[in-house]
C-alpha positions as CSV (number, residue, x, y, z in Angstrom):
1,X,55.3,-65.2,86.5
2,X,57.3,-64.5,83.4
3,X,56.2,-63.9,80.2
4,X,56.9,-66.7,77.1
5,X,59.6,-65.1,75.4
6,X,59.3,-65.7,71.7
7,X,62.1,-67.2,68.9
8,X,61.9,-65.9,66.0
9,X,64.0,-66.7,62.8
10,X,64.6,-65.1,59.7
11,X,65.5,-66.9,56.9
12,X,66.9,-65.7,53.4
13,X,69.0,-67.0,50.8
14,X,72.8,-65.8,51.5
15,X,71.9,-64.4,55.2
16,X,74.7,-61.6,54.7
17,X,71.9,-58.7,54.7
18,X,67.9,-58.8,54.9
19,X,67.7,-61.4,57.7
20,X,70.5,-59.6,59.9
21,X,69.2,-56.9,59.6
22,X,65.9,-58.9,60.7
23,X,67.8,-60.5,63.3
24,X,69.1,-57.0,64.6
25,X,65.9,-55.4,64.5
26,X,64.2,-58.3,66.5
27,X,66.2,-58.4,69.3
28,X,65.9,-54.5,70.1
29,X,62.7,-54.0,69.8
30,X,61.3,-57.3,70.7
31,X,62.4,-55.4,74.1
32,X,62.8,-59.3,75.8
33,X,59.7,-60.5,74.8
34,X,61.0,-61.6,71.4
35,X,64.5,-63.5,70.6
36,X,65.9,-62.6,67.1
37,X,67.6,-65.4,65.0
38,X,69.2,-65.4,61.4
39,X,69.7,-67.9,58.7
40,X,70.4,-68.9,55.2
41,X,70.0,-71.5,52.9
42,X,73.1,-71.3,51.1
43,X,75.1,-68.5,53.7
44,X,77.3,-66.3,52.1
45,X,80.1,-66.6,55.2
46,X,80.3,-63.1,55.8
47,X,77.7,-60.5,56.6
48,X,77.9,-57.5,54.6
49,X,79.6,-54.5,55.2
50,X,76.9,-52.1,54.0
51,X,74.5,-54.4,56.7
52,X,76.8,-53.8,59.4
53,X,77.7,-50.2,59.1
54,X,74.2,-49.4,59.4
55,X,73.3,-51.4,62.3
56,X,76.5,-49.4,63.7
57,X,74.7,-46.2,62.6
58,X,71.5,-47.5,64.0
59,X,73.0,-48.2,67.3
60,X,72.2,-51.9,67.5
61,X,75.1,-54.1,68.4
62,X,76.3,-55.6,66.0
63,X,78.9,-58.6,68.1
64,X,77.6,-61.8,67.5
65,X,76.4,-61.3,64.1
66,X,77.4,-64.4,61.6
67,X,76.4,-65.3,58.0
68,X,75.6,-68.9,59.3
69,X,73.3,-71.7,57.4
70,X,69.9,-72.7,58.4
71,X,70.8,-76.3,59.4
72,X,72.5,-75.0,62.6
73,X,69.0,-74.7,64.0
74,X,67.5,-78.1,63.4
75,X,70.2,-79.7,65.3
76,X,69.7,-81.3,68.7
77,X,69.8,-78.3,71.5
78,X,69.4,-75.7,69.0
79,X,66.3,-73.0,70.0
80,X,63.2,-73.7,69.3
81,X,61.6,-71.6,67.1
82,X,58.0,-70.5,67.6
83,X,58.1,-68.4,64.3
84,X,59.9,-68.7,61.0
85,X,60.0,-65.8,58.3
86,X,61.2,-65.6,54.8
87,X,62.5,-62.5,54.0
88,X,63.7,-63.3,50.3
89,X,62.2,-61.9,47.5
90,X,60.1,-64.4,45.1
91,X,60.1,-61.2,42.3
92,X,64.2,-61.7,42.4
93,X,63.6,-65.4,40.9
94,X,65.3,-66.3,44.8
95,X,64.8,-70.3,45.8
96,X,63.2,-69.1,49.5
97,X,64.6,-71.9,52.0
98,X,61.3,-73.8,53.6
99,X,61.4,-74.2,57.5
100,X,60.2,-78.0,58.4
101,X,58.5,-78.5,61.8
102,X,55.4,-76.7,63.5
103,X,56.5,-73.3,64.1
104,X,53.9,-70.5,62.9
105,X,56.1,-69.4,59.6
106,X,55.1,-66.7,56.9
107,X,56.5,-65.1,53.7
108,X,58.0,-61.6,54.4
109,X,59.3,-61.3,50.7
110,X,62.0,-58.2,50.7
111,X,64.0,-56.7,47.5
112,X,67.6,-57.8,48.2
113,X,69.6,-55.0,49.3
114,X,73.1,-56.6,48.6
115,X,71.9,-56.9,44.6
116,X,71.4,-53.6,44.3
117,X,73.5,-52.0,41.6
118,X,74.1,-47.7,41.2
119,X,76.7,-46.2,43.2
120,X,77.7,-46.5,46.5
121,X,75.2,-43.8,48.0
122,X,72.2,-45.7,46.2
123,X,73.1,-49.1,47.4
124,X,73.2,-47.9,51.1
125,X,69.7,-46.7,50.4
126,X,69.1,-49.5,49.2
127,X,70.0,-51.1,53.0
128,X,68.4,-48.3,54.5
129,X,65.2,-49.0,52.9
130,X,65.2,-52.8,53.1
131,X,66.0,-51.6,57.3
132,X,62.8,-49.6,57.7
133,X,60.6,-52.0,55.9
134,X,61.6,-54.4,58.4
135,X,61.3,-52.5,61.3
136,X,57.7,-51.5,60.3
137,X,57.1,-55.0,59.5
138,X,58.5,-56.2,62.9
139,X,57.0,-53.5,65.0
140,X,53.4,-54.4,63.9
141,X,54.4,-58.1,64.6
142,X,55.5,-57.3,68.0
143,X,52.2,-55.4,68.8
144,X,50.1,-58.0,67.8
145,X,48.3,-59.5,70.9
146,X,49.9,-62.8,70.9
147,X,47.6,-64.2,73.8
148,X,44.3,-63.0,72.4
149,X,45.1,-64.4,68.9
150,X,43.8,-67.8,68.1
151,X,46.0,-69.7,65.6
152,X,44.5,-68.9,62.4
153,X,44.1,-66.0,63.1
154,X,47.9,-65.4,64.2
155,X,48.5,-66.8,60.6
156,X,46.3,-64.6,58.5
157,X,47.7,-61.4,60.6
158,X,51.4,-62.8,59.8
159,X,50.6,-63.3,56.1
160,X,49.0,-60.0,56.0
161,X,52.4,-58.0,57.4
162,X,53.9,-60.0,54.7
163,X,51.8,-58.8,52.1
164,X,51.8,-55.2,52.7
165,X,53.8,-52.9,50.3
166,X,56.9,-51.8,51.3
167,X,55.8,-48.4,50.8
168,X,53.0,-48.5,53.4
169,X,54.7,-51.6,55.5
């Protein structure tokens, strides 16, 4: 018997950084059990370069990954998705897409690394910070016993990854 595999999608404004890297993330260490999607409200076309070279860095391939808009997964034969995440950041004043339908869906709120501003070195950090929030964020998700959960309280424990602070996500 084979285990449900999970579709998750993260959604953000521009989808050129936070949910690739999401996206990235997912489908490594979701290990199978967990499919990684990415989306944006209003894509940006291209994903950024800074979002890419550290994937590259990370060793997480990196073929396959598109700025694309949200809409390409509400049409007819698209995946289903069982969960949705925002990974915008209300604080940046950032219109957060909503996700219609019945999947389980939370607010993952994330600085935008592409807005960062200092030199070159500090806006990498920026990516690599907005990367290991993530992955702690998605790593906890991953762990939680899907099976044993019962709806509300899937929601609540999605929420709460959500709410944690970066520095302790």
């Amino acid at each position: 018997m084979v285990d449900q595999v999970f579709n998750v999608l993260f959604l953000c404004t521009g989808n050129s950084a936070r949910s690739i890297l999401a996206e990235a993330i997912m489908n490594r260490e979701g290990q199978g059990r967990f499919k990684g999607f990415s989306a944006g409200s209003h894509p940006k076309g291209q994903v950024h370069q800074f979002a890419l070279g550290l994937l590259k860095k990370m060793n997480h391939p990196t073929d396959g990954l598109r700025s694309k808009g949200w809409e390409e997964f509400a049409q007819p034969g698209a995946p289903e998705m069982d969960f949705v995440f925002t990974v915008c950041d209300n604080a940046a004043n950032e219109v957060c897409p909503v996700w219609p339908g019945q999947p389980m869906s939370a607010h993952w709120g994330l600085p935008d690394p592409a807005a960062a501003i200092g030199s070159e070195t500090e806006q990498r950090l920026a990516f690599a910070d907005t990367y290991r929030m993530l992955r702690n964020r998605i790593s906890i998700f991953i762990s939680l016993p899907m099976k044993s959960l019962d709806k509300l309280s899937l929601q609540n424990r999605l929420e709460d990854i959500g709410r944690s602070l970066p520095e302790t996500a």
